[in-house]
C-alpha positions in Angstrom: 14.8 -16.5 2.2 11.6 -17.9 0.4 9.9 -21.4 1.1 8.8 -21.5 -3.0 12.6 -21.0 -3.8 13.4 -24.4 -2.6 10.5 -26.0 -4.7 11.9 -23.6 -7.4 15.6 -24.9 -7.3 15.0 -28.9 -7.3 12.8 -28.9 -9.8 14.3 -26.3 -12.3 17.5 -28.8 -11.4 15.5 -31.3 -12.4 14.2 -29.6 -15.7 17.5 -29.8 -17.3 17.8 -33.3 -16.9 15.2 -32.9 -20.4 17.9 -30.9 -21.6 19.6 -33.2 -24.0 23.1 -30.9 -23.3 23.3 -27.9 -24.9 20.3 -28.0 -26.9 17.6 -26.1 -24.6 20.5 -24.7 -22.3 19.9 -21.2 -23.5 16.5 -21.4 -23.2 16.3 -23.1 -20.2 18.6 -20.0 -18.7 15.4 -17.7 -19.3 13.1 -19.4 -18.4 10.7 -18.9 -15.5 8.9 -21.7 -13.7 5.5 -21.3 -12.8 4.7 -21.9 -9.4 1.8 -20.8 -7.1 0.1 -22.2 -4.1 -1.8 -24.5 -4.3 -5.6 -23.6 -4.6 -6.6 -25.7 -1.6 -4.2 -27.4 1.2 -5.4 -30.3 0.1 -3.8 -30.6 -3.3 -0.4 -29.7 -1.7 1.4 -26.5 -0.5 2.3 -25.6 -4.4 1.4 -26.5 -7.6 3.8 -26.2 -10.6 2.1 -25.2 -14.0 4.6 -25.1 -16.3 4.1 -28.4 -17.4 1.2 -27.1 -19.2 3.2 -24.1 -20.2 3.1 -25.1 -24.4 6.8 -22.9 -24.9 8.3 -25.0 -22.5 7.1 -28.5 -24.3 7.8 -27.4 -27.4 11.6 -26.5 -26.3 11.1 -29.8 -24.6 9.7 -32.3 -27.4 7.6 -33.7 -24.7 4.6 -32.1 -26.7 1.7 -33.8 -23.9 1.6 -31.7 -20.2 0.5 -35.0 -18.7 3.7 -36.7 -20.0 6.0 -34.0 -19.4 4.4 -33.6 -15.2 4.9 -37.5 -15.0 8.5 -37.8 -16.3 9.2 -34.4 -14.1 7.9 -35.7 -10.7 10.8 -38.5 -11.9 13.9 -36.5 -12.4 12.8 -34.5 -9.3 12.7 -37.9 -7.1 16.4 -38.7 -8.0 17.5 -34.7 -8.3 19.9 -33.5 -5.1 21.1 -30.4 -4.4 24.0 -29.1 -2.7 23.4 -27.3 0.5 25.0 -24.4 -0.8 22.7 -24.0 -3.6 19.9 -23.6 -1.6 19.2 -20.1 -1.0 18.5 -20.1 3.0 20.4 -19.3 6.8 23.4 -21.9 5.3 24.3 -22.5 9.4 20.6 -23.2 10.0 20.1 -25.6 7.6 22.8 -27.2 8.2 21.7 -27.6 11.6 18.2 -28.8 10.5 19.8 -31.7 8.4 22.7 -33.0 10.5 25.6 -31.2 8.4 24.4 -33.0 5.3 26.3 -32.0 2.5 23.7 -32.9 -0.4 20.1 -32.8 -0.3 18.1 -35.0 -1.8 14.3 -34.6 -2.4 13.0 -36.9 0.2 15.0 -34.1 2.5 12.7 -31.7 1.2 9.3 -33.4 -0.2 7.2 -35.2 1.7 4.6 -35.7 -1.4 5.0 -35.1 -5.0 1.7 -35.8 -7.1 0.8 -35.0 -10.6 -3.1 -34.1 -11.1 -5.0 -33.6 -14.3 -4.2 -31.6 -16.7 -0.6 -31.3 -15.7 -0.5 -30.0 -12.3 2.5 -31.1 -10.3 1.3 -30.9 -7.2 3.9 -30.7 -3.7 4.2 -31.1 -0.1 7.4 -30.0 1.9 9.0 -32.4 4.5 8.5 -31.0 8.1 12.1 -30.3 8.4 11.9 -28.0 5.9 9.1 -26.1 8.2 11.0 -26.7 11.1 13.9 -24.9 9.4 11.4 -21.9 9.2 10.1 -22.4 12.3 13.4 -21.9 14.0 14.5 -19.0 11.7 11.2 -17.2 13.1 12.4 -17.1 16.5 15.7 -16.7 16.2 14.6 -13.6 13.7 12.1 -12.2 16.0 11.3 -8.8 15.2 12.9 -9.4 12.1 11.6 -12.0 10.8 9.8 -11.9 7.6 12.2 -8.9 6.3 14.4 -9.8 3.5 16.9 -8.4 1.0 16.4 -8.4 -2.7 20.1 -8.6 -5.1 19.5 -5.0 -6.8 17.5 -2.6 -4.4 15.9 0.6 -5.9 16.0 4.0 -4.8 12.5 4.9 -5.0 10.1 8.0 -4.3 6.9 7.3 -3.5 4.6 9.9 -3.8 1.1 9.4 -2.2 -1.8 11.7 -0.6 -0.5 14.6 -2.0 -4.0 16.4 -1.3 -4.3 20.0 -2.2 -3.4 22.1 1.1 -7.4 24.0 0.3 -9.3 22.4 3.1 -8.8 19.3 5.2 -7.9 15.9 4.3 -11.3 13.6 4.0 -11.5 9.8 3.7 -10.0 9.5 0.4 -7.0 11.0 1.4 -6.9 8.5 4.2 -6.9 5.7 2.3 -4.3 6.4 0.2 -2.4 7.1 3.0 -2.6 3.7 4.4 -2.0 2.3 0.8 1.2 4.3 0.4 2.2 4.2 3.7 2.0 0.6 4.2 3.0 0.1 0.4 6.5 2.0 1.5 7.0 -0.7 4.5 6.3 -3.4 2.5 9.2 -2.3 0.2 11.3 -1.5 3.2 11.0 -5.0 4.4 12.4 -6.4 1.5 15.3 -4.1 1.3 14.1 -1.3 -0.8 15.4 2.5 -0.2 11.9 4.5 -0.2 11.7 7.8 -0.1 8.3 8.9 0.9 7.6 12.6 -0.9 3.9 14.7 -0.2 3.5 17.3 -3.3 2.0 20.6 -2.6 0.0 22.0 -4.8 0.2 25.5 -3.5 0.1 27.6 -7.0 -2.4 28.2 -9.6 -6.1 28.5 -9.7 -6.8 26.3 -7.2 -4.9 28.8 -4.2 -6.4 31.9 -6.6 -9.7 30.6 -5.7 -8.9 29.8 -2.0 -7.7 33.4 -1.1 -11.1 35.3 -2.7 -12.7 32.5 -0.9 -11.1 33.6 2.2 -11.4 37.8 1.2 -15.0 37.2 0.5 -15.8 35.6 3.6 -14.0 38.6 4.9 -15.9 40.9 3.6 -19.0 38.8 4.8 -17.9 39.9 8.6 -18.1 43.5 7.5 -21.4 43.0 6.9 -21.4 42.9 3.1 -23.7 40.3 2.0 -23.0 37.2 -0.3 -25.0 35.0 -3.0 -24.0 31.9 -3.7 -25.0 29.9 -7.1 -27.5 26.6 -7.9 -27.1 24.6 -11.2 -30.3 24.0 -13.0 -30.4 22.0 -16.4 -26.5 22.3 -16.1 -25.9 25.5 -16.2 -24.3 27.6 -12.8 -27.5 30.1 -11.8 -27.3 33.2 -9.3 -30.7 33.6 -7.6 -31.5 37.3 -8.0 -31.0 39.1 -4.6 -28.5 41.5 -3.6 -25.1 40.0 -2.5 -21.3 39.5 -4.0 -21.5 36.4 -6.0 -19.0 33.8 -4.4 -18.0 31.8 -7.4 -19.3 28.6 -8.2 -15.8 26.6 -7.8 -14.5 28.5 -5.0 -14.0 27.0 -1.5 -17.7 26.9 0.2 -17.1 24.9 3.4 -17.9 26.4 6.9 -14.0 25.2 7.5 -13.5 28.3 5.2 -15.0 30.8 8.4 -12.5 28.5 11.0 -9.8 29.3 8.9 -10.4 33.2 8.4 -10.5 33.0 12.3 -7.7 31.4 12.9 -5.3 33.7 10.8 -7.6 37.2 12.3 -6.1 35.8 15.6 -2.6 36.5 14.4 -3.1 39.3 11.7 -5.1 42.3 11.0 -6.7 42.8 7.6 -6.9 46.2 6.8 -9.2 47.5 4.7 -10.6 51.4 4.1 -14.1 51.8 5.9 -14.6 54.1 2.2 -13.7 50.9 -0.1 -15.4 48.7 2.2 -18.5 51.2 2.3 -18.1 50.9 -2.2 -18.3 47.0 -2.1 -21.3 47.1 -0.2 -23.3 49.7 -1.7 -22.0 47.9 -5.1 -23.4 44.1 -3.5 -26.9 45.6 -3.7 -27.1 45.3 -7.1 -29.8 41.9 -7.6 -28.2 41.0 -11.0 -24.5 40.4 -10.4 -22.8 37.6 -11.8 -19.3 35.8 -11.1 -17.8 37.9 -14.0 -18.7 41.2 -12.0 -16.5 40.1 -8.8 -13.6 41.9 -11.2 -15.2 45.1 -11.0 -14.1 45.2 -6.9 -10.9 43.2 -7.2 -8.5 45.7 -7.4 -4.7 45.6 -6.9 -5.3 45.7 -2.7 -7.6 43.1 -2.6 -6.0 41.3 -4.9 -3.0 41.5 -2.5 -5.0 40.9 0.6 -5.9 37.6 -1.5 -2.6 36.6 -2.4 -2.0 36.6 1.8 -4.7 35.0 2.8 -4.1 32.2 0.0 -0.5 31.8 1.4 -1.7 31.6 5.6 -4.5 29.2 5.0 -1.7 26.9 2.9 0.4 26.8 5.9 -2.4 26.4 8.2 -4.0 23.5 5.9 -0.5 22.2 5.5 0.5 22.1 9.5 -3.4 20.7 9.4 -2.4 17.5 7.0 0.6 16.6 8.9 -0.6 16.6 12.6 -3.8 14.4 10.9 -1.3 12.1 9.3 1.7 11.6 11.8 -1.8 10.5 14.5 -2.7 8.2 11.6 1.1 6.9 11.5 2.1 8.0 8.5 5.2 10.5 8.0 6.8 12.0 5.0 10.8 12.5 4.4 9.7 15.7 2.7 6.7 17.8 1.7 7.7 19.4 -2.2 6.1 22.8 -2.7 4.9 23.6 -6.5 5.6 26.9 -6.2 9.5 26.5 -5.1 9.5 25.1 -8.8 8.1 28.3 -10.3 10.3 30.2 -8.1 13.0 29.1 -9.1 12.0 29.2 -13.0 12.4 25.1 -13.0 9.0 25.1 -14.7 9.5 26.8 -17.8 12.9 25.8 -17.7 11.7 22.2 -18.6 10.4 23.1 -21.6 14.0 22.1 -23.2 14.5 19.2 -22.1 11.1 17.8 -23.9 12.2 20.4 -26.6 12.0 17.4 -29.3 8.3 17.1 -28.7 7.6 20.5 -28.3 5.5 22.6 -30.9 3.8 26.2 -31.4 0.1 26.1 -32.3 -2.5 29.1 -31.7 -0.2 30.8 -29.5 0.0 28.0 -26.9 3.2 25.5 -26.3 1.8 21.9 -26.7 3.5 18.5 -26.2 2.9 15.6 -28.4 1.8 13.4 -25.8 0.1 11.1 -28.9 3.6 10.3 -29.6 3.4 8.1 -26.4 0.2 7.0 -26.8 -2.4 10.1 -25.5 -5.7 10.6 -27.0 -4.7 14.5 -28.2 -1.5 16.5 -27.9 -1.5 18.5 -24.3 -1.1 22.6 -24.0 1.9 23.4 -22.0 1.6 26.8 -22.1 -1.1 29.0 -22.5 -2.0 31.8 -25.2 -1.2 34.2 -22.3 1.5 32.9 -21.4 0.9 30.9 -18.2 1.8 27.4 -18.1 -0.6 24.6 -17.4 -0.3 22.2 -14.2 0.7 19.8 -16.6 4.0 21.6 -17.1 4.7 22.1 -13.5 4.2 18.2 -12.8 6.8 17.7 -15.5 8.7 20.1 -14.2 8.1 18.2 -10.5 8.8 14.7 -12.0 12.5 16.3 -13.3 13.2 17.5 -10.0 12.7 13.7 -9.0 14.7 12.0 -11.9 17.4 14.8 -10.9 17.7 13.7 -7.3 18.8 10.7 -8.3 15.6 8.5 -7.6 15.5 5.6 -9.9 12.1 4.4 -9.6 9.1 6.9 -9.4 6.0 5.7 -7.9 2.8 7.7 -7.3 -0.4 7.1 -6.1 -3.1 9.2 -7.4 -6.8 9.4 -7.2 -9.3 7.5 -10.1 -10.3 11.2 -11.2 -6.4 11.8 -12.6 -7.0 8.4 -14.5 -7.0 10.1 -17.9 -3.7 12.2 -16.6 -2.0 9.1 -16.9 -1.0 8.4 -20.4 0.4 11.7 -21.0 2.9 12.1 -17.7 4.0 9.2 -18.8 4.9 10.5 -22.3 6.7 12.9 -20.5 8.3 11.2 -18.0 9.5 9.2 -20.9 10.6 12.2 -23.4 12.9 13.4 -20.6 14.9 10.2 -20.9 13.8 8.0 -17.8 12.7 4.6 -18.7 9.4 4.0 -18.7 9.3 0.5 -16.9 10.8 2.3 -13.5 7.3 5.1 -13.6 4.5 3.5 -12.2 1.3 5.1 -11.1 -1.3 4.1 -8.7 -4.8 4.6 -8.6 -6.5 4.2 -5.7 -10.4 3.7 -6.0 -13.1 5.3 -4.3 -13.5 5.0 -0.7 -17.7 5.4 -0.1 -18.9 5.4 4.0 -22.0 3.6 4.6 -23.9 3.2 8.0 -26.4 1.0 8.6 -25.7 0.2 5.7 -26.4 3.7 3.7 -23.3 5.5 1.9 -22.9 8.8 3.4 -22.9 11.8 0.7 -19.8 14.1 0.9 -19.1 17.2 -0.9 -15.9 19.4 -0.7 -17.6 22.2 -2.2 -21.0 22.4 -0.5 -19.2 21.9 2.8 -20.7 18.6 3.6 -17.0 17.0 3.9 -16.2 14.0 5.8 -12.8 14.8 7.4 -9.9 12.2 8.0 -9.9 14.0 11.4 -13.6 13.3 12.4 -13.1 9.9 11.3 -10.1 9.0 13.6 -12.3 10.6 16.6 -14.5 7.7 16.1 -12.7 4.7 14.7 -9.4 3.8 16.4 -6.3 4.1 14.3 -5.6 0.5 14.3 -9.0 -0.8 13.0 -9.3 2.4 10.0 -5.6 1.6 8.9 -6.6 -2.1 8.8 -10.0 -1.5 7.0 -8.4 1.4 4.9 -6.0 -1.6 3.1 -8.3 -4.4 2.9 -9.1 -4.3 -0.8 -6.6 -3.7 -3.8 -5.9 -0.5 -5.6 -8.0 -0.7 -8.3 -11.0 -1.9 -5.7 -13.9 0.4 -4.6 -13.7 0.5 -1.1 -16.9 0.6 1.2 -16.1 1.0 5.0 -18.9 0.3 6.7 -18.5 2.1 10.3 -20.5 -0.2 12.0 -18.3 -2.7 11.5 -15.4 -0.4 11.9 -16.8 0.3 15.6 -17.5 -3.2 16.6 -14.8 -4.9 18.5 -15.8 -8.3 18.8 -14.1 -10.8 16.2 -16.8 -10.0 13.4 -14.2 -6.7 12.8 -11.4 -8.3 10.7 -8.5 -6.6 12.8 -10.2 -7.2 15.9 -10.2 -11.2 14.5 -6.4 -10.9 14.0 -5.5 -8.8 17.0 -7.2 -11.0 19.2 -5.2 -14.1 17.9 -2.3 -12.0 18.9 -3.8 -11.8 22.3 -5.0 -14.9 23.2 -1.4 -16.4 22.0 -0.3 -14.1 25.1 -2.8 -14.8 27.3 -1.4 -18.5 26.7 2.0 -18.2 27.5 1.3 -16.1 30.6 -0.8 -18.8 31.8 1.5 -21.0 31.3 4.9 -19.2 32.6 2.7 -18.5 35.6 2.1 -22.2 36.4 5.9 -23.0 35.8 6.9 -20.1 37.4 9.0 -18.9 34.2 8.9 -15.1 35.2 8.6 -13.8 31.3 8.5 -15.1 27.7 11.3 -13.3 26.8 13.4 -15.0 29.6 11.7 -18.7 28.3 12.4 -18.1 24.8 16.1 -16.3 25.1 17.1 -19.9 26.5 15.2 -21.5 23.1 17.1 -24.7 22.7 17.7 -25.7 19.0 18.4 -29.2 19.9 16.0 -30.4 22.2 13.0 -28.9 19.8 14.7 -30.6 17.1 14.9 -34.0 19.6 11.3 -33.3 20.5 9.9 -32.4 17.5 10.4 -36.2 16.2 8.2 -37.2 18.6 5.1 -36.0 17.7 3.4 -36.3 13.8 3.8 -33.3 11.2 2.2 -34.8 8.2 0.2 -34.1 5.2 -1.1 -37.4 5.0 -4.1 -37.0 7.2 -5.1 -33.6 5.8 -9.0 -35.3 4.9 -9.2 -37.1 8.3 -10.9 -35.5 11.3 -8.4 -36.4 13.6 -6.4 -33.4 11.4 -5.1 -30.8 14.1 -3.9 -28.0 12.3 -0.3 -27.9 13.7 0.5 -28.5 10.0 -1.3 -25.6 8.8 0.4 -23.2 11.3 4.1 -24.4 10.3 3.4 -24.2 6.6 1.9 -20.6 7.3 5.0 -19.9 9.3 7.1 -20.6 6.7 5.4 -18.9 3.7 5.4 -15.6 5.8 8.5 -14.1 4.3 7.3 -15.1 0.7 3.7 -13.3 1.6 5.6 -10.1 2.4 7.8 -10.0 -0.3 4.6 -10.5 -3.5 3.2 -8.1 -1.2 5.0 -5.5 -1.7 6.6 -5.8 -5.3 3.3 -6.3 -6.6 1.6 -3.5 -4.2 -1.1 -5.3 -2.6 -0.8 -4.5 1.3 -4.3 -6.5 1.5 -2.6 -9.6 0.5 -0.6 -9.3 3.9 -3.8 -8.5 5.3 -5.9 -11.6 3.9 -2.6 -14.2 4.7 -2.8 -12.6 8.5 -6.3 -13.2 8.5 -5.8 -16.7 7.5 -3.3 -17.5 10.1 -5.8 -16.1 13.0 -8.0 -18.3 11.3 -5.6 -21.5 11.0 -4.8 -21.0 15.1 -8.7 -20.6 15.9 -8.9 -24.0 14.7 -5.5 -24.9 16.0 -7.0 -24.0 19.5 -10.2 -24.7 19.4 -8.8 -28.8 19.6 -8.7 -30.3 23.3 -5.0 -32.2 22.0 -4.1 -28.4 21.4 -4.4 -27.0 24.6 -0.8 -26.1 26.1 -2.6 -26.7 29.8 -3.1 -30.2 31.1 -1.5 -31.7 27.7 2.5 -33.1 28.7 5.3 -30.9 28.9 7.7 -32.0 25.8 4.5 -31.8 24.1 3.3 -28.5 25.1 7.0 -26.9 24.2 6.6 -28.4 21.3 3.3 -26.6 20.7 4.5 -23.5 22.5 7.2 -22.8 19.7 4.8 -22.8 17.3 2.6 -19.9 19.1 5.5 -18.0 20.0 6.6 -18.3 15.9 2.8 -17.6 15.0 2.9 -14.5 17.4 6.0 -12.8 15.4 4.0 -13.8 12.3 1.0 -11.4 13.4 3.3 -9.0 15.2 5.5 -8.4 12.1 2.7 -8.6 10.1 0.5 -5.9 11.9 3.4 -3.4 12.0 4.1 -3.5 8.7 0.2 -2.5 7.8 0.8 0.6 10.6 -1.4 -1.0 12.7 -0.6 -2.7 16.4 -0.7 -6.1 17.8 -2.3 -5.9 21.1 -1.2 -7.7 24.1 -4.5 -8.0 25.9 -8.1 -6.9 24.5 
């Protein structure tokens, strides 16, 4: 139920009065009007373009946009529409207009104006926003939700971080992205399954078990070196110690980990062997390379185990950090339930077409689709590559009967893209329903300095730490504030401050004060809740009272303007706000329109003829029903970007 659909329907009506019968008919079926909002409220509440759309005037014959606009704006003023053609509540509207049959634009426009170059400029009629107005409230907690004609069944993959150490601020805000990206489809009757993938196999967990046996070893007393680069190149300083490699897992959360699983198992380890290791660590010269000379089939073993605990541990880790930041998963998909169950290699048949031998290794022809180079599937010694097992993963999706895959990834998989795509495509799914996500940078500043972070050198800003400092409300809120492809900087000074300069604070409190309003009010009229005044909401007398008092754009340059206007018209567009937000993944759209309407009842309030106390009563229901629909607006709004609308502050 879209405001911009009724603009849409009159004047695409009106479009085919230009028709000339059947000449244009088939290409008028196709065609898509162009219609935004209007840059500023001003001009109007939208602006069609397509008058300067040079397809459309060609179809036309009308070959000049400032001709075409004017004859337009015409046909519009004598177009009508059947109330059944208009795609809202048909009881409601109905109601709104008297059981009219037929609509006729001066039901629905208040203005229509063209402006240079061919801008058809509009303003609804206030019954139109009343209509909205009234579908608010009687909506409630609902309101704003919607549902498209074909829903998807989609799986939405997002965090996904590899269960080797903690989740840090990057994985945060790609939580908030997906999570509140999986709302915003929910709202407008999507099916959205939200999947975390494991990465629990491969060189990555290798390297997190030696990690683990060397800091092992450490508490035996057996000393360790780490490296340094210098000029590029990965250095051991010469001293006595067992090299801990360079790409291994260096954090101190390494030591809390080891600890953790000592408190539930013993290692055990021969005092002879562990005697061997260290009498070997004195040697000043050793090099990564050498650590094979001690990993034998034990330690390799003892490896294996640790690797497996500290995934479980790190795994248990991510979800208690992300069910406090609100965000759950239907399911968490391990990688290595793939290679158990041989669905890996078994892949390799249905991309067979695109499959070739070269040097020993199993490479796909991802250039067929578009890659820079053809990609190794599988190795000269036989191991396949993560590439293979995330085709292997994205079958497992297209077999589960998903019809739309979504991810969101990281900006360091950007040049992964091109060929999962090839793949996703080779195994038969169509390439329009795989979309991937990249989520930019997040960087930390404080008074106004980025804070450095390192997962390897320890120096690791944790999700965790982050929440213990910023309430959940205000990081979601921050975490969404800018799109995808945006580098984010949260600034945590701003992030702590909890006056209205903090942008969810700004919106929150709208929420508030709207409350603090009615209680006032209910209290003087001894009404003893707001659900008790508004459960009694009488359609007839607001549309009786309503009359009474002037909802118009004509005074939108005058000072006497008092925003009521504004409020109805944001009211109304709410719906519409959700629904681009979410098919076009832009949860900080939501979050900007939100911010506007706090802005839009600031002003609103900040007026003497405003105030609900002291001002009469039809008036001040009048102007109550518009705060009550404002406050669903930023409740509805809020929830759906995981964050909450406060009562008080």
């Amino acid at each position: 139920m879209f405001l911009k659909l009724v603009v849409e329907k009159f004047f695409f009506k009106a479009l085919y009065q230009f028709s000339n019968g059947d000449r244009n008919s088939e290409f008028l079926k196709n065609y898509a009007l162009r219609i935004e909002l209007a840059r500023e409220e001003t001009f109007g509440d939208y602006a069609v373009l397509s008058a300067m759309d040079k397809t459309l005037r060609n179809a036309l014959q009308i070959y000049n946009p400032k001709e075409l606009a004017k004859k337009w704006i015409q046909n519009v003023h004598f177009t009508t529409l059947e109330i059944e053609e208009i795609p809202l509540d048909q009881d409601l509207l109905s109601f709104i207009f008297k059981q009219k049959k037929t609509l006729s634009s001066e039901d629905v426009f208040e203005s229509i104006q063209y402006a240079d170059p061919g801008f058809i400029n509009v303003f609804l009629n206030k019954n139109i926003l009343f209509f909205f107005l009234l579908l608010s409230i009687t909506k409630n907690d609902q309101y704003g939700r919607s549902r498209i004609q074909n829903p998807r069944n989609i799986i939405f993959e997002f965090v996904s971080a590899n269960p080797t150490g903690p989740l840090n601020i990057v994985s945060a805000r790609a939580a908030a992205l997906g999570d509140s990206c999986c709302n915003l489809l929910q709202a407008i009757g999507e099916s959205v399954y939200r999947e975390y993938y494991v990465n629990d196999y491969g060189n990555q967990i290798d390297l997190l078990g030696i990690s683990l046996l060397l800091r092992f070893l450490e508490k035996k007393q057996i000393p360790l070196k780490f490296s340094f680069k210098e000029n590029g190149k990965i250095i051991y300083p010469k001293q006595i110690g067992i090299p801990f490699p360079s790409e291994a897992y260096h954090g101190n959360y390494i030591i809390e980990v080891l600890e953790f699983i000592l408190n539930k198992k013993t290692i055990e380890i021969s005092d002879k062997k562990l005697n061997d290791i260290k009498v070997f660590s004195l040697n000043t010269n050793l090099k990564e390379e050498d650590l094979e000379l001690i990993l034998d089939e034990d330690l390799k073993k003892i490896s294996e185990d640790l690797a497996k605990q500290a995934v479980d541990y790190f795994l248990n880790l991510h979800r208690e950090d992300l069910s406090q930041f609100r965000v759950q998963f239907d399911n968490f998909f391990k990688e290595s339930s793939l290679h158990q169950n041989n669905k890996v290699k078994d892949v390799i048949s249905k991309i067979q077409p695109y499959v070739y031998t070269k040097d020993n290794k199993l490479y796909f022809r991802s250039t067929e689709f578009g890659d820079s180079e053809d990609r190794v599937l599988v190795r000269d010694n036989g191991k396949p590559t993560y590439f293979l097992a995330d085709i292997a993963y994205h079958n497992s999706k297209i077999e589960r009967n998903f019809n739309t895959i979504i991810n969101i990834w990281g900006p360091d998989h950007h040049g992964y893209i091109q060929r999962l795509k090839g793949a996703v495509e080779s195994l038969g799914f169509p390439k329009e329903n795989f979309q991937i996500l990249i989520a930019q940078q997040v960087t930390l500043l404080e008074d106004g300095k980025p804070i450095t972070m390192s997962k390897r050198t320890g120096k690791i800003i944790q999700m965790k730490e982050l929440l213990e400092e910023i309430p959940i409300d205000v990081a979601r809120y921050f975490f969404i504030l800018r799109s995808f492809d945006a580098h984010l900087e949260f600034d945590l000074n701003q992030a702590k401050d909890t006056s209205d300069k903090n942008p969810y604070y700004y919106v929150a409190y709208a929420h508030a004060r709207i409350h603090s309003i009615f209680k006032k009010y209910f209290l003087e009229k001894s009404i003893s809740s707001i659900e008790e005044f508004f459960t009694k909401f009488d359609f007839e007398f607001f549309l009786k009272i309503s009359q009474e008092f002037e909802i118009t754009c004509k005074d939108r340059n005058l000072e006497t303007y008092n925003f009521r206007r504004s409020l109805l018209l944001d009211i109304a567009r709410f719906t519409e706000e959700i629904y681009e937000s979410a098919i076009h993944f832009q949860p900080h759209r939501l979050a900007n329109f939100l911010y506007k309407l706090a802005n839009d009842f600031a002003k609103f309030y900040s007026l003497k003829q405003n105030k609900i106390i002291g001002i009469e009563q039809k008036e001040a229901i009048f102007l109550l029903y518009i705060l009550y629909a404002v406050k669903i607006c930023l409740s509805n709004g809020l929830r759906l970007l995981g964050a909450n609308a406060p009562e008080q502050l």
